[in-house]
C-alpha positions as CSV (number, residue, x, y, z in Angstrom):
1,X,97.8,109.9,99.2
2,X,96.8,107.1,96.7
3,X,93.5,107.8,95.0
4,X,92.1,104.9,93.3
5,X,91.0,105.2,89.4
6,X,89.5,101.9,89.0
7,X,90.3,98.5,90.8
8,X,89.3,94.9,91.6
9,X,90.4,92.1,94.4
10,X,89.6,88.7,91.8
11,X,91.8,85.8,91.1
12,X,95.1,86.0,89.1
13,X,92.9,85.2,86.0
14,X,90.1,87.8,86.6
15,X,92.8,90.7,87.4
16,X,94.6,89.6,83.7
17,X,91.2,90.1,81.9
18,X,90.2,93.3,84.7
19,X,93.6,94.9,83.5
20,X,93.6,93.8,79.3
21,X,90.5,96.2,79.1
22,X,91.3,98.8,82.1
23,X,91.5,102.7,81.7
24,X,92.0,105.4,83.8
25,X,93.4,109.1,84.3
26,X,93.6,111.4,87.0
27,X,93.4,115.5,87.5
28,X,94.3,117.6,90.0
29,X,93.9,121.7,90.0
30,X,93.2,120.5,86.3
31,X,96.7,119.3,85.4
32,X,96.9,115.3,84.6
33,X,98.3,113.2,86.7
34,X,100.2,110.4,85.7
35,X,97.9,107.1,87.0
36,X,99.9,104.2,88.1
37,X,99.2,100.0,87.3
38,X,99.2,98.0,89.8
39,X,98.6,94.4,87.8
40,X,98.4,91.4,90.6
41,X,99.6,91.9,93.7
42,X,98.5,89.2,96.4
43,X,96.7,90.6,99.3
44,X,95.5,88.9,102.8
45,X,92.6,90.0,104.5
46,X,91.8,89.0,108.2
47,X,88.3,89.4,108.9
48,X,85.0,88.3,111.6
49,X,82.1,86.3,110.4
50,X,79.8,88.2,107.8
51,X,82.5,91.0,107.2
52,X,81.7,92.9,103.6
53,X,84.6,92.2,102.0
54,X,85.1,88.4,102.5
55,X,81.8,87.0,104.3
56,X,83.6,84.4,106.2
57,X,85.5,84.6,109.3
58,X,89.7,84.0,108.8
59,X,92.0,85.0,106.6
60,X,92.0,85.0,102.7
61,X,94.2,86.0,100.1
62,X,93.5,87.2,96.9
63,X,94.9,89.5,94.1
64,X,94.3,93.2,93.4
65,X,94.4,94.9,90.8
66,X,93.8,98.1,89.5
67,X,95.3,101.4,88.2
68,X,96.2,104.3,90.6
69,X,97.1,107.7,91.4
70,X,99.8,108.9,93.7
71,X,99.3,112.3,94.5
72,X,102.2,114.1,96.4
73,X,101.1,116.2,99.8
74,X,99.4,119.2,99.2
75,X,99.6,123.2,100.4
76,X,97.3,124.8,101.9
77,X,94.3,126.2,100.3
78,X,91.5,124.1,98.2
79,X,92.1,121.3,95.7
80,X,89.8,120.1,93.0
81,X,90.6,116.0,92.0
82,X,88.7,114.3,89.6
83,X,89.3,110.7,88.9
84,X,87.9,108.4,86.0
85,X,88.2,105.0,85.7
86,X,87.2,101.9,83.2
87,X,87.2,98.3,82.7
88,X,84.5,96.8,80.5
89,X,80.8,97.6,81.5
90,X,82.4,99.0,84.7
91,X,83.0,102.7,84.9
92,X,84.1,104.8,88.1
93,X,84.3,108.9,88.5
94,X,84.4,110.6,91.3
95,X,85.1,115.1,91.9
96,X,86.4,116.0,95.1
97,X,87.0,118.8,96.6
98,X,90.0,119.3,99.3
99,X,90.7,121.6,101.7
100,X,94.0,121.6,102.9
101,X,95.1,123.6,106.3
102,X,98.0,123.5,108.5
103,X,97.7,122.7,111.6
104,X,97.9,125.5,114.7
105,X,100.5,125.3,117.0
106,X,99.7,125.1,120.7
């Protein structure tokens, strides 16, 4: 699972100046985890007429940006992630709480 800390789809230009000021760190079951940059990649997005990401009908591309956390499967019981995330005047956090069961076998 990949649990966003703070990110941004921009040009190359606006992920440079997104990432020059960007901040972000992760817990889980109150130990840190280590977040992960992810500093321009190029991303397409197909979409209809008046989607909420694009607006437009077709395909775009544009870069994302944004630092991550990878965090490995996870036993069963319940899970406390907190996330917190900075660039600028833009601030993220977010507290879950995860409940993990295994599945029954038929």
């Amino acid at each position: 699972m990949l649990a966003p800390l703070v990110n941004l789809a921009s040009t190359r230009a606006g992920c440079k100046k997104f990432m020059a000021a960007a901040k972000g760190k992760a817990t889980l079951d109150g130990k840190p985890v280590t977040p992960e940059r992810m500093e321009d990649a190029i991303v397409h997005v197909a979409g209809v007429a008046d989607n909420p990401v694009t607006g437009m009908g077709g395909t775009t591309t544009f870069y994302a940006c944004g630092i991550w956390a990878r965090i490995q499967p996870l036993r069963s019981g319940r899970h406390t992630l907190s996330i917190r995330g900075s660039s600028g005047d833009f601030h993220t956090g977010v507290d879950y709480t995860l409940t993990v069961e295994t599945a029954q076998q038929a």
